[in-house]
PDB file of N, CA, C and O in Angstrom:
ATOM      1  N   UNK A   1     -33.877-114.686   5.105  1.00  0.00           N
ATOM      2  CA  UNK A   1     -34.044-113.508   5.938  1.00  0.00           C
ATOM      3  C   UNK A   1     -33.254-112.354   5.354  1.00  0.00           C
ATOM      4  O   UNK A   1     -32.284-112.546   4.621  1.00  0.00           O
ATOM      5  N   UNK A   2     -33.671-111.206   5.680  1.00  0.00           N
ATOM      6  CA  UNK A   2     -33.054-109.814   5.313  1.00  0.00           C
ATOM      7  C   UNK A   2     -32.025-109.482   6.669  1.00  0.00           C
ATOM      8  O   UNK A   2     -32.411-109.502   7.838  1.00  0.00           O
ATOM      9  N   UNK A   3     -30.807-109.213   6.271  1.00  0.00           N
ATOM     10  CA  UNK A   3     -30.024-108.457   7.184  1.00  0.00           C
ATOM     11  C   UNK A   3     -28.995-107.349   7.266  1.00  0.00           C
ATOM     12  O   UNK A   3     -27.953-107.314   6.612  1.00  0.00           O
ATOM     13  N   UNK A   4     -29.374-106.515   8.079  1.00  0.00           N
ATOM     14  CA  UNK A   4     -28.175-105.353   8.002  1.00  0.00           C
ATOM     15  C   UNK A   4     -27.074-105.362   8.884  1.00  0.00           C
ATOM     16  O   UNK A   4     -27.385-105.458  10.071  1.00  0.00           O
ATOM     17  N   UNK A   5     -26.119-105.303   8.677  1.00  0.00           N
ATOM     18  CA  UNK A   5     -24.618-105.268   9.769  1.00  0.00           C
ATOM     19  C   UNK A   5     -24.509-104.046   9.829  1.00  0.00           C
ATOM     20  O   UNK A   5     -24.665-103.434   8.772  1.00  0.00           O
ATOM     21  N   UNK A   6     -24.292-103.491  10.724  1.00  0.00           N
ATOM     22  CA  UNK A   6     -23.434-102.529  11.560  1.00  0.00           C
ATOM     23  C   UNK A   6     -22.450-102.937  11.598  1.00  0.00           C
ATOM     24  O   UNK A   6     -22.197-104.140  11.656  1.00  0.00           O
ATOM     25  N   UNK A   7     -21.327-101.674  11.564  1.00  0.00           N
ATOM     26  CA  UNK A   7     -19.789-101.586  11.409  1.00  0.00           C
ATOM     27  C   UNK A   7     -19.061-102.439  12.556  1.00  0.00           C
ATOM     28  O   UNK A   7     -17.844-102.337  12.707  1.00  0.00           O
ATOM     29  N   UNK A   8     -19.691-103.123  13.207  1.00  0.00           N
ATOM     30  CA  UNK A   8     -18.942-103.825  14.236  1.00  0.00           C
ATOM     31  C   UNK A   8     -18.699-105.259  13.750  1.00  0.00           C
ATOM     32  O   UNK A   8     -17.719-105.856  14.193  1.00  0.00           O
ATOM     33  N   UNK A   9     -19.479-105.829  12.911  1.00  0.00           N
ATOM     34  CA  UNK A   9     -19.464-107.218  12.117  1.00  0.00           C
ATOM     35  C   UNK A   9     -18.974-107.288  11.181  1.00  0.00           C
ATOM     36  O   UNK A   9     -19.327-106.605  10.219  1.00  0.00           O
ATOM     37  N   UNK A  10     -18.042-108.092  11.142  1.00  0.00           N
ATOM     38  CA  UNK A  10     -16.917-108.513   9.882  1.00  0.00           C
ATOM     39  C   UNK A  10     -17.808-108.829   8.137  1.00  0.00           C
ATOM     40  O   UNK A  10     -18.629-109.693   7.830  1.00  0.00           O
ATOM     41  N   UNK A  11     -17.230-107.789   7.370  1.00  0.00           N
ATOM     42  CA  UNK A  11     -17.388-108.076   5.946  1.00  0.00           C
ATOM     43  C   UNK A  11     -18.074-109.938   5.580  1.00  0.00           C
ATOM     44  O   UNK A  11     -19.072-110.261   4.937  1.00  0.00           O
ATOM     45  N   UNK A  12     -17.279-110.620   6.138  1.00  0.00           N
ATOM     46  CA  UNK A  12     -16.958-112.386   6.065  1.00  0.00           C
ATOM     47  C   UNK A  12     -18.170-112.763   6.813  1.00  0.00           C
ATOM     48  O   UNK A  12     -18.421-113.956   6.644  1.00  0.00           O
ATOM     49  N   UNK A  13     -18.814-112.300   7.404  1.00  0.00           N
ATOM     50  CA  UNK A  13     -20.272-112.343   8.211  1.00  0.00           C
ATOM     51  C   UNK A  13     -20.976-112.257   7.299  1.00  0.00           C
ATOM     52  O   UNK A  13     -21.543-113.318   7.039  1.00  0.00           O
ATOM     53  N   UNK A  14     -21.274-111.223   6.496  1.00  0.00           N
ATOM     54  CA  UNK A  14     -22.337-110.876   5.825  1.00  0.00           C
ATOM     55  C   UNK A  14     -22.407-111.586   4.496  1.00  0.00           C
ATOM     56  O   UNK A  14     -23.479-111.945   4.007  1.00  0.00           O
ATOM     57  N   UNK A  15     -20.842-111.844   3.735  1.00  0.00           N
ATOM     58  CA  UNK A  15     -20.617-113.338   2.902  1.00  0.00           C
ATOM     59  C   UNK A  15     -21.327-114.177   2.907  1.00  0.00           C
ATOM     60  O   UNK A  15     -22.150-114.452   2.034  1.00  0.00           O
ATOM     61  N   UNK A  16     -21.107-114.760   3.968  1.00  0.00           N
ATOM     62  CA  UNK A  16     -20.964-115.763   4.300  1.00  0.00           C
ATOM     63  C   UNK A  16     -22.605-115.987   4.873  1.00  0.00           C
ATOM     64  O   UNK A  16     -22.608-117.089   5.422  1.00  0.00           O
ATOM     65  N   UNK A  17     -23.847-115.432   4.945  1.00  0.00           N
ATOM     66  CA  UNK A  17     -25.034-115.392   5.150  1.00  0.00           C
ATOM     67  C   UNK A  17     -25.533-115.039   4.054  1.00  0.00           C
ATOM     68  O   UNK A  17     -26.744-114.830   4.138  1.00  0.00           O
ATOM     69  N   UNK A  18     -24.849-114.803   2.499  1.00  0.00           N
ATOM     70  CA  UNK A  18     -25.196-114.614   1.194  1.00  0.00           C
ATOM     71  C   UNK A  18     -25.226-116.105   0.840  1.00  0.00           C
ATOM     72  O   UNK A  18     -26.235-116.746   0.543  1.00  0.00           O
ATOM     73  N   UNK A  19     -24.172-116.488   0.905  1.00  0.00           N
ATOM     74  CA  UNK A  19     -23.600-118.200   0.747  1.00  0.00           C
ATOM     75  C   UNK A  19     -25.135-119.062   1.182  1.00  0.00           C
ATOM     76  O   UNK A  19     -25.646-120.068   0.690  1.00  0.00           O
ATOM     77  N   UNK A  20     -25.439-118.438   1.971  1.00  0.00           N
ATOM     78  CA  UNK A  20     -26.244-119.201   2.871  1.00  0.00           C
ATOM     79  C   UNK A  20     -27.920-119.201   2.213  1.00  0.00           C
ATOM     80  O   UNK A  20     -28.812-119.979   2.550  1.00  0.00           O
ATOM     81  N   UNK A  21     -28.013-118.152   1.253  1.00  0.00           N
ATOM     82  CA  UNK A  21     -28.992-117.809   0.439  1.00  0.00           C
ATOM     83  C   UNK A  21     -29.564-116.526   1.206  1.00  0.00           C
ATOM     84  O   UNK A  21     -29.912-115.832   0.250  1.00  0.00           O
ATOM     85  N   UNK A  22     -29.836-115.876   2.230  1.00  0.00           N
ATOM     86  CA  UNK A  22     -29.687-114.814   2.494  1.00  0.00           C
ATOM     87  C   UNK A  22     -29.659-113.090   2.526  1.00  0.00           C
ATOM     88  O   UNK A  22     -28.566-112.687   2.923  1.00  0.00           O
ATOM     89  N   UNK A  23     -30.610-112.013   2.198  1.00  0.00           N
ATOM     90  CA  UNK A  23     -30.342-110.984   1.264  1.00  0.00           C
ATOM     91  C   UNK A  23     -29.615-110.409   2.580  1.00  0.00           C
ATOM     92  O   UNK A  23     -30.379-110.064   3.482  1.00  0.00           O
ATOM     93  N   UNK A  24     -28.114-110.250   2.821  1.00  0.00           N
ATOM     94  CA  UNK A  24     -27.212-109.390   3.462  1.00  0.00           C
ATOM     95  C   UNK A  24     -26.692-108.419   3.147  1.00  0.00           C
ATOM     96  O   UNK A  24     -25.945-108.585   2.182  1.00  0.00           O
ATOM     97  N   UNK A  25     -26.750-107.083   3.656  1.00  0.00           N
ATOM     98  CA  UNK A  25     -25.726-105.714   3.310  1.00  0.00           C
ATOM     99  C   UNK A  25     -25.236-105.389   4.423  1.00  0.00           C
ATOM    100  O   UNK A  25     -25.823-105.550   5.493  1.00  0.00           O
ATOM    101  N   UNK A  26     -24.050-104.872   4.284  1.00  0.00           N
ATOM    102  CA  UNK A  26     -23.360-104.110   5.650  1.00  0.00           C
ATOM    103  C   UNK A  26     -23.384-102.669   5.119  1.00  0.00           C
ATOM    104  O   UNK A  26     -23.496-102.360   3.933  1.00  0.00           O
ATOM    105  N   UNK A  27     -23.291-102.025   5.920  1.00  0.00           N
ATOM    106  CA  UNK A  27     -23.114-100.408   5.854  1.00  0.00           C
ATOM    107  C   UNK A  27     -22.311 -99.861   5.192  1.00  0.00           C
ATOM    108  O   UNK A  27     -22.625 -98.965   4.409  1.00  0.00           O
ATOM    109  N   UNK A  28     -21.010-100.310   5.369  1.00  0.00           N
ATOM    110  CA  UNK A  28     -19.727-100.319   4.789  1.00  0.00           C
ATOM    111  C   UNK A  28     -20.155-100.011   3.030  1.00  0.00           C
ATOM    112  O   UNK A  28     -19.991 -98.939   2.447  1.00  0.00           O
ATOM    113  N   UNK A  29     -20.667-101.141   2.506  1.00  0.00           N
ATOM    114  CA  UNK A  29     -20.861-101.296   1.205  1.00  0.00           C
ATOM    115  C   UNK A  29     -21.326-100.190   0.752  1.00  0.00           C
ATOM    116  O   UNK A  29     -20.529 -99.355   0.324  1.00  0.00           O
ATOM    117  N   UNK A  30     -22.738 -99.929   0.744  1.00  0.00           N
ATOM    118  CA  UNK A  30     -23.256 -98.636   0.766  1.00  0.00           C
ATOM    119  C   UNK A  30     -23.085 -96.947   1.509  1.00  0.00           C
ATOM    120  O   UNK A  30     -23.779 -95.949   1.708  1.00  0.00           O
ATOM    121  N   UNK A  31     -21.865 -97.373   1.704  1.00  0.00           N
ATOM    122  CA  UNK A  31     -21.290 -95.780   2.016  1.00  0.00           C
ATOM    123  C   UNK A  31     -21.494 -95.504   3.311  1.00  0.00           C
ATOM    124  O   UNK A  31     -20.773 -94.711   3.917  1.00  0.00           O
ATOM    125  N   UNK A  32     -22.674 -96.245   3.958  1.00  0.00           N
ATOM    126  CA  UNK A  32     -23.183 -95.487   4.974  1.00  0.00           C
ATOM    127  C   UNK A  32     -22.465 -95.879   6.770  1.00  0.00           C
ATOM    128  O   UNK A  32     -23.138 -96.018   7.792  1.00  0.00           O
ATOM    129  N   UNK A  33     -20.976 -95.971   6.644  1.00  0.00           N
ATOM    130  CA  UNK A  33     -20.063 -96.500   7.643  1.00  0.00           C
ATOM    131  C   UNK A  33     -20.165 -95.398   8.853  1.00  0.00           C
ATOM    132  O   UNK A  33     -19.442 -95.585   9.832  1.00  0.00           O
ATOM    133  N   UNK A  34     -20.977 -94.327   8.830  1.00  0.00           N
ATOM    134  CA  UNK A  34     -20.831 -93.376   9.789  1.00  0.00           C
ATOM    135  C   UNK A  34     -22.611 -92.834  10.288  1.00  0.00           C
ATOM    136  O   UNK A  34     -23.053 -91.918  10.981  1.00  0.00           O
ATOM    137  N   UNK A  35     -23.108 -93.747   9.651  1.00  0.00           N
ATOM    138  CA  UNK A  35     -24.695 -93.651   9.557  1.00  0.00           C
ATOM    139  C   UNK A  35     -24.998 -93.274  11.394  1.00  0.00           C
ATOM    140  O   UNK A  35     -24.416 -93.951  12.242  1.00  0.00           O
ATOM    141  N   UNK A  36     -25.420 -92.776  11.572  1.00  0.00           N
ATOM    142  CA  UNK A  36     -26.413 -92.559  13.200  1.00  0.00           C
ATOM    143  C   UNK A  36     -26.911 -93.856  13.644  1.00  0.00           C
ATOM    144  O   UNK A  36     -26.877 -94.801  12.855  1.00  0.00           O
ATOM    145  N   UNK A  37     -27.212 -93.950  14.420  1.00  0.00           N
ATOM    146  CA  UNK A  37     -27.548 -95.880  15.538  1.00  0.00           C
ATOM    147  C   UNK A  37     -28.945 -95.425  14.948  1.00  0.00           C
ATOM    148  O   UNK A  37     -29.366 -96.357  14.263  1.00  0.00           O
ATOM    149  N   UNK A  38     -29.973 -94.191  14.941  1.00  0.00           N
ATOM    150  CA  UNK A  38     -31.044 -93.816  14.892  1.00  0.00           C
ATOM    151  C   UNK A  38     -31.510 -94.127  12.977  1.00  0.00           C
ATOM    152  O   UNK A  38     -32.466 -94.584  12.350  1.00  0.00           O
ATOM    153  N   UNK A  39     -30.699 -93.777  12.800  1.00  0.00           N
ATOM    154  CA  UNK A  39     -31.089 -94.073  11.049  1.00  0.00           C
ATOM    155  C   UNK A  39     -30.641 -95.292  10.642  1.00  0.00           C
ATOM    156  O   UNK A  39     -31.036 -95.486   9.492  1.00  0.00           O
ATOM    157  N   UNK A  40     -30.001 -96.197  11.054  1.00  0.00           N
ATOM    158  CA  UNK A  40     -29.596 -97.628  11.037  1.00  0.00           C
ATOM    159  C   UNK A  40     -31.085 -98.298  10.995  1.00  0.00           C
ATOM    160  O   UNK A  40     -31.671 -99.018  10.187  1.00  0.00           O
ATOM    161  N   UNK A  41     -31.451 -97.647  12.401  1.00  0.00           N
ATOM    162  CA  UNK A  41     -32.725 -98.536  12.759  1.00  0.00           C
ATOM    163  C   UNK A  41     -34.253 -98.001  12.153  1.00  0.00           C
ATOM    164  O   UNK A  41     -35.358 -98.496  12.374  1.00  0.00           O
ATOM    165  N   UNK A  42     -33.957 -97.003  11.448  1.00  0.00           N
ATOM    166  CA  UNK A  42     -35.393 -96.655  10.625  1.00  0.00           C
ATOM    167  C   UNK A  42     -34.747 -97.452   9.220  1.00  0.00           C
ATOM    168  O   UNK A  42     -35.533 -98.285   8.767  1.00  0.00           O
ATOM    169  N   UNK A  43     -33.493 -97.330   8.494  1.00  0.00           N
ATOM    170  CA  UNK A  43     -33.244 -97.673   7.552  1.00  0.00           C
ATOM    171  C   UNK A  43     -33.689 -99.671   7.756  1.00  0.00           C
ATOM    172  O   UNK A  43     -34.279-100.311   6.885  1.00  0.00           O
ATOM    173  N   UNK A  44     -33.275-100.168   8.901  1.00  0.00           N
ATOM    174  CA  UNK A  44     -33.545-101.851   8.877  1.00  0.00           C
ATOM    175  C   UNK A  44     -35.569-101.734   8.980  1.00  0.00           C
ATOM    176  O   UNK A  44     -36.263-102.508   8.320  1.00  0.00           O
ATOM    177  N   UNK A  45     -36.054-100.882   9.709  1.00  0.00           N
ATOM    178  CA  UNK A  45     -37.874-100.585   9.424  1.00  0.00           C
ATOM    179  C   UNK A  45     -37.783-100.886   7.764  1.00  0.00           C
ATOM    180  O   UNK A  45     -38.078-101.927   7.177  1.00  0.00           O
ATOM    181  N   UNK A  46     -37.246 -99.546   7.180  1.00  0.00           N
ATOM    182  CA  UNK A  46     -37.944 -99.369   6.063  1.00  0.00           C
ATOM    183  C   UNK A  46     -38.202-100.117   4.927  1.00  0.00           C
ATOM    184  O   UNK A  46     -39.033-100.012   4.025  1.00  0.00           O
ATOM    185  N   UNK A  47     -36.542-101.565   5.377  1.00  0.00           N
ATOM    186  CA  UNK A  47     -35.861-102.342   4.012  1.00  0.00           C
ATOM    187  C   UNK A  47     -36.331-103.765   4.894  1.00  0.00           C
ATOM    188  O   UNK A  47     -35.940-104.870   4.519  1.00  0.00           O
ATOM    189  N   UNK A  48     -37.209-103.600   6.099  1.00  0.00           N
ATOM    190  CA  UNK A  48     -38.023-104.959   6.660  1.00  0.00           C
ATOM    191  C   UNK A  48     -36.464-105.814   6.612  1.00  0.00           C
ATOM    192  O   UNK A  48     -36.195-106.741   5.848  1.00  0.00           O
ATOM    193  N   UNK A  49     -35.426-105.122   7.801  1.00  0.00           N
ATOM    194  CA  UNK A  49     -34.187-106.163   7.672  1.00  0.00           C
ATOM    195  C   UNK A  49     -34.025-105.999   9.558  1.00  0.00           C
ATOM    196  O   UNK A  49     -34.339-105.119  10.360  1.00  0.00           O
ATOM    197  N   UNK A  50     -33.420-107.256   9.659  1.00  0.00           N
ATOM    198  CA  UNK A  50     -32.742-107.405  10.748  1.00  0.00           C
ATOM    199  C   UNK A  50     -31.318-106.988  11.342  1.00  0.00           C
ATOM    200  O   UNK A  50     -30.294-107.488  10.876  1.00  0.00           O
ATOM    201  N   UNK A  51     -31.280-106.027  12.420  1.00  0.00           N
ATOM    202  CA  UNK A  51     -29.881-105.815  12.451  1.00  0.00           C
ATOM    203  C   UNK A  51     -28.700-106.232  12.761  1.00  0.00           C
ATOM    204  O   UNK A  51     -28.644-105.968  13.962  1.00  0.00           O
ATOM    205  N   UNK A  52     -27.879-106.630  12.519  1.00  0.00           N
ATOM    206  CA  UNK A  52     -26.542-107.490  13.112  1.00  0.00           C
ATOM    207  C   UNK A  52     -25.796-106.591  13.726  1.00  0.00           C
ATOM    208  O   UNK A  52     -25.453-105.663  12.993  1.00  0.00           O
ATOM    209  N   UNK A  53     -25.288-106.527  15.233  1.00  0.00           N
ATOM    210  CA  UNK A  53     -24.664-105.041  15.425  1.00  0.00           C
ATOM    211  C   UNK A  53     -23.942-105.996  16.585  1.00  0.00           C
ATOM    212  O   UNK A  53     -24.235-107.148  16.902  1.00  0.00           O
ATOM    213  N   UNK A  54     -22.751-105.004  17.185  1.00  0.00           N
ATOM    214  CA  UNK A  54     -22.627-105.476  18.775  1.00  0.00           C
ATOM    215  C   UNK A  54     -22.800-103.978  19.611  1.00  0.00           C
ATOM    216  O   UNK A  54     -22.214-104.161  20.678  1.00  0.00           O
ATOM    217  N   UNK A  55     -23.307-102.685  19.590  1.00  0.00           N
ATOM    218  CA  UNK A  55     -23.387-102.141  19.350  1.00  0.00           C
ATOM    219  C   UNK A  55     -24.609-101.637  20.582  1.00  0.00           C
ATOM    220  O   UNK A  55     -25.653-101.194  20.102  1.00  0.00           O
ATOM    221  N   UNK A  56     -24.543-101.672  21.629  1.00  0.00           N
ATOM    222  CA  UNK A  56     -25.376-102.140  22.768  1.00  0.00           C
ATOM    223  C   UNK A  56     -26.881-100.438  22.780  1.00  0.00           C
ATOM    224  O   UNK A  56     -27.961-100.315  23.357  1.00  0.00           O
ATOM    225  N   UNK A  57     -26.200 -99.648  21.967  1.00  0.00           N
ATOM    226  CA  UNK A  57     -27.548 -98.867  21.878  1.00  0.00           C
ATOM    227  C   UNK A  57     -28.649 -99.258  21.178  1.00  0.00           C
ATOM    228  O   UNK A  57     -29.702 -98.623  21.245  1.00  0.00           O
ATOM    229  N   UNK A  58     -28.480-100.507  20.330  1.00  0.00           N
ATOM    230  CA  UNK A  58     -29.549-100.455  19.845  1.00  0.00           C
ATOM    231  C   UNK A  58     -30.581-101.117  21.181  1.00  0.00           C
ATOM    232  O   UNK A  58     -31.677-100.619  21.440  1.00  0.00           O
ATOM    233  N   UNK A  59     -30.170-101.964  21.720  1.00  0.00           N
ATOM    234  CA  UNK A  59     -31.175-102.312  22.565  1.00  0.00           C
ATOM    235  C   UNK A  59     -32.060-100.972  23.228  1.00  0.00           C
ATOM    236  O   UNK A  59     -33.276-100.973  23.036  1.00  0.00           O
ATOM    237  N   UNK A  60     -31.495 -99.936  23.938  1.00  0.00           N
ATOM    238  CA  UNK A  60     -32.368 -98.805  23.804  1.00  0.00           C
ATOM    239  C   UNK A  60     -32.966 -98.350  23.193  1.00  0.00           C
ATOM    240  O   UNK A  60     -34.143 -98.546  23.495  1.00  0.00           O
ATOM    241  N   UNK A  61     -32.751 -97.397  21.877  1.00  0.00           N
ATOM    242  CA  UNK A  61     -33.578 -97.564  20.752  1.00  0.00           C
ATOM    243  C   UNK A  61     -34.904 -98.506  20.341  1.00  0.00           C
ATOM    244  O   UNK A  61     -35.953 -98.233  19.757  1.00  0.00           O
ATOM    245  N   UNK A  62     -34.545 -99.335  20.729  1.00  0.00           N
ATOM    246  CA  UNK A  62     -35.229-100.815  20.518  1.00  0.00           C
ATOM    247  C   UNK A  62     -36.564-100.489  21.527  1.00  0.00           C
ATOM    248  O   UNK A  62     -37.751-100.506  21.202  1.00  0.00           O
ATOM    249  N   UNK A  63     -35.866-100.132  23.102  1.00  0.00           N
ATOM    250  CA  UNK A  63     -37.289-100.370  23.758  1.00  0.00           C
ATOM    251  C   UNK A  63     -37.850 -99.028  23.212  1.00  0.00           C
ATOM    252  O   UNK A  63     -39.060 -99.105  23.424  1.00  0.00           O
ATOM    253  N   UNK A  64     -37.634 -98.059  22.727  1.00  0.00           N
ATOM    254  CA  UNK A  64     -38.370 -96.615  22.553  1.00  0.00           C
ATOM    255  C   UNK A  64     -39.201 -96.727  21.021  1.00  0.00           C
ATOM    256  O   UNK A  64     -40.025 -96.066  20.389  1.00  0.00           O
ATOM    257  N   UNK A  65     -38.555 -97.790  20.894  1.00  0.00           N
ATOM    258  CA  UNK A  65     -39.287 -97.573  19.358  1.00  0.00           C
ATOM    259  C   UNK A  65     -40.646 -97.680  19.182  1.00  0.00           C
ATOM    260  O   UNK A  65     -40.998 -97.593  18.006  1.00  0.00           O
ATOM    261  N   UNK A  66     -41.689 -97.873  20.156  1.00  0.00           N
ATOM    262  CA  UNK A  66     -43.355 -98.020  20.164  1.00  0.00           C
ATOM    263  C   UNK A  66     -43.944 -98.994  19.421  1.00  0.00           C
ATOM    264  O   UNK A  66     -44.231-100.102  19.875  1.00  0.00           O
ATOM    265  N   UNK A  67     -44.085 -98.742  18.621  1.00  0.00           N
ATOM    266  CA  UNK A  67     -44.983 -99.538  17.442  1.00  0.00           C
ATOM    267  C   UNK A  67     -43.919-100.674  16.379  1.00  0.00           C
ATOM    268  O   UNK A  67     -44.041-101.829  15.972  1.00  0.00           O
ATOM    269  N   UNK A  68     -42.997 -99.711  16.260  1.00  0.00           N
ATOM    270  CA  UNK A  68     -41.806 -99.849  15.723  1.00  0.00           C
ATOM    271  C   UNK A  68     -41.197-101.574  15.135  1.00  0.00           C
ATOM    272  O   UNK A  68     -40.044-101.899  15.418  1.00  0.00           O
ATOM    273  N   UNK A  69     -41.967-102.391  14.455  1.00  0.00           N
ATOM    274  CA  UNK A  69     -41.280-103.760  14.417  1.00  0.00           C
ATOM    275  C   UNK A  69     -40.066-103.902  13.549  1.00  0.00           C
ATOM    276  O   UNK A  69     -40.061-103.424  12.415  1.00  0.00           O
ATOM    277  N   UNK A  70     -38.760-104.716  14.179  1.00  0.00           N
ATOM    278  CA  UNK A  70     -37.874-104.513  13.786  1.00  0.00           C
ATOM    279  C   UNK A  70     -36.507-105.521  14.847  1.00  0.00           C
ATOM    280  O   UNK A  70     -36.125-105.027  15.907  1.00  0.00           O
ATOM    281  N   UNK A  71     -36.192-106.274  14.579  1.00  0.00           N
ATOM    282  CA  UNK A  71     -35.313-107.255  15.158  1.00  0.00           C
ATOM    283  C   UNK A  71     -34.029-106.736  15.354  1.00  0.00           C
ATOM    284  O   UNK A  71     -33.500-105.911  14.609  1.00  0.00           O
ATOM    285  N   UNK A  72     -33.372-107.376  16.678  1.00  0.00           N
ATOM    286  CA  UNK A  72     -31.857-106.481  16.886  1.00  0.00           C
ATOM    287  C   UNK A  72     -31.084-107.718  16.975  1.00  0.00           C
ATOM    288  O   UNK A  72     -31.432-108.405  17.935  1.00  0.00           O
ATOM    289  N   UNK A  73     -30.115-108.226  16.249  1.00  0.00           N
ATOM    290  CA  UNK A  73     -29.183-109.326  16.601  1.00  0.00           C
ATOM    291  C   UNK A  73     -28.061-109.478  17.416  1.00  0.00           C
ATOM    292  O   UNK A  73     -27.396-110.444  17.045  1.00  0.00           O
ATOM    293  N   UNK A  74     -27.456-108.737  18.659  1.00  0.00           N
ATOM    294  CA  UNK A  74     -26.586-107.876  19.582  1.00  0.00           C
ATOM    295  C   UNK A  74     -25.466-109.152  19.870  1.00  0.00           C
ATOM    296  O   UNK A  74     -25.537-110.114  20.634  1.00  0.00           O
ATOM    297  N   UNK A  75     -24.477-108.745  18.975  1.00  0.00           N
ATOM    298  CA  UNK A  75     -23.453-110.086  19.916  1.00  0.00           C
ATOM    299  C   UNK A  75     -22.687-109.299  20.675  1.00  0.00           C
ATOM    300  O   UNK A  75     -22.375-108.130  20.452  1.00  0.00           O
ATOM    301  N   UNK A  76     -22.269-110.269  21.966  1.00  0.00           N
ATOM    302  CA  UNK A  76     -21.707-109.914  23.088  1.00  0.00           C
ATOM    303  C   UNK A  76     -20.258-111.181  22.939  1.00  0.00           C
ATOM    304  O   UNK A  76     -20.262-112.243  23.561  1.00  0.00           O
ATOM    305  N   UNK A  77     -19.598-110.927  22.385  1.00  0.00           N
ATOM    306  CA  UNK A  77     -18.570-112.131  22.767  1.00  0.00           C
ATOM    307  C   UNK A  77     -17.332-111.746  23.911  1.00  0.00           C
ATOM    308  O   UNK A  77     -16.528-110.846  23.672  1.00  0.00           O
ATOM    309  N   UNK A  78     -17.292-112.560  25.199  1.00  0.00           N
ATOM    310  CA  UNK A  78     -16.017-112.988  25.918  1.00  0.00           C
ATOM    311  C   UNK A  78     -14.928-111.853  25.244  1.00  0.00           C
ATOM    312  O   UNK A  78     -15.158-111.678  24.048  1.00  0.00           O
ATOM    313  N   UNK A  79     -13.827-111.078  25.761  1.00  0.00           N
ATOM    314  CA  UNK A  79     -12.936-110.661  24.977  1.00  0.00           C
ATOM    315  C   UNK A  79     -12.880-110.316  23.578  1.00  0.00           C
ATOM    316  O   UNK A  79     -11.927-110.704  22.902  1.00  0.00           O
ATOM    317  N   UNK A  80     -13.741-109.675  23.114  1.00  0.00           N
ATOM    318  CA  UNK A  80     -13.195-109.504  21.497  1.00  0.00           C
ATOM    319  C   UNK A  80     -14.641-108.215  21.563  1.00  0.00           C
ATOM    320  O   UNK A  80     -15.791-108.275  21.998  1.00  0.00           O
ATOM    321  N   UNK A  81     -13.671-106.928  20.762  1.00  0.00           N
ATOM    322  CA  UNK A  81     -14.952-106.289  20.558  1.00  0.00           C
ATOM    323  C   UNK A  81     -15.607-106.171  19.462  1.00  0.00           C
ATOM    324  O   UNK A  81     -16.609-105.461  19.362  1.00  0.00           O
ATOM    325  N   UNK A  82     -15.000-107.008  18.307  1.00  0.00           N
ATOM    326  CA  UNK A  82     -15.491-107.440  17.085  1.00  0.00           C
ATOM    327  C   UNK A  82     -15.333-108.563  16.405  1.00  0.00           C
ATOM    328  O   UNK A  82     -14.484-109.380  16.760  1.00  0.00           O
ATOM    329  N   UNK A  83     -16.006-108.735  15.495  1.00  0.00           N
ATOM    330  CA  UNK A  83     -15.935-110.064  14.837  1.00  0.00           C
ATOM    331  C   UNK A  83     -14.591-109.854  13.687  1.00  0.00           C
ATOM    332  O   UNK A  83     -14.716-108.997  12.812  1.00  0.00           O
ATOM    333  N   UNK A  84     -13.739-110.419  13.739  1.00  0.00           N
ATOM    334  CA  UNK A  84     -12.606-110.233  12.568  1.00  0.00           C
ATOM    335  C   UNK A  84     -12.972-111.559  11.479  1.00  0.00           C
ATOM    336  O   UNK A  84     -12.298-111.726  10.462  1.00  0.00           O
TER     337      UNK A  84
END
């Protein structure tokens, strides 16, 4: 599977789903650590990737998007607002 992280998911996430055989990028890597929630989610359209986020706008986005196919991976964990 193809996946994109959003700045809320640990570097060691996206590793570690390479390990796994995996094509993973985080934002971070490619510069784009300040990217818009809106261009995240045309950029995961355009590169046919899934997003890894915790990051609860995308689910909005998500329902507005129309036609729009494109997967949102949203973790919610107990106490922690990121993955370390």
């Amino acid at each position: 599977m193809r996946f994109l992280a959003d700045m809320g998911v640990a570097q060691r996430i996206v590793d570690w789903l390479r390990t796994e055989g995996h094509d993973a990028i985080h934002l971070r890597e490619q510069g784009l650590h300040k990217f818009p929630d809106v261009d995240i989610f045309a950029k995961a359209i355009a590169e046919n990737r899934v997003v890894l986020t915790f990051d609860l706008d995308f689910g909005e986005i998500l329902a507005l998007a129309g036609d729009a196919v494109v997967s949102v991976v949203r973790f919610r964990l107990k106490g922690s607002k990121e993955m370390k």
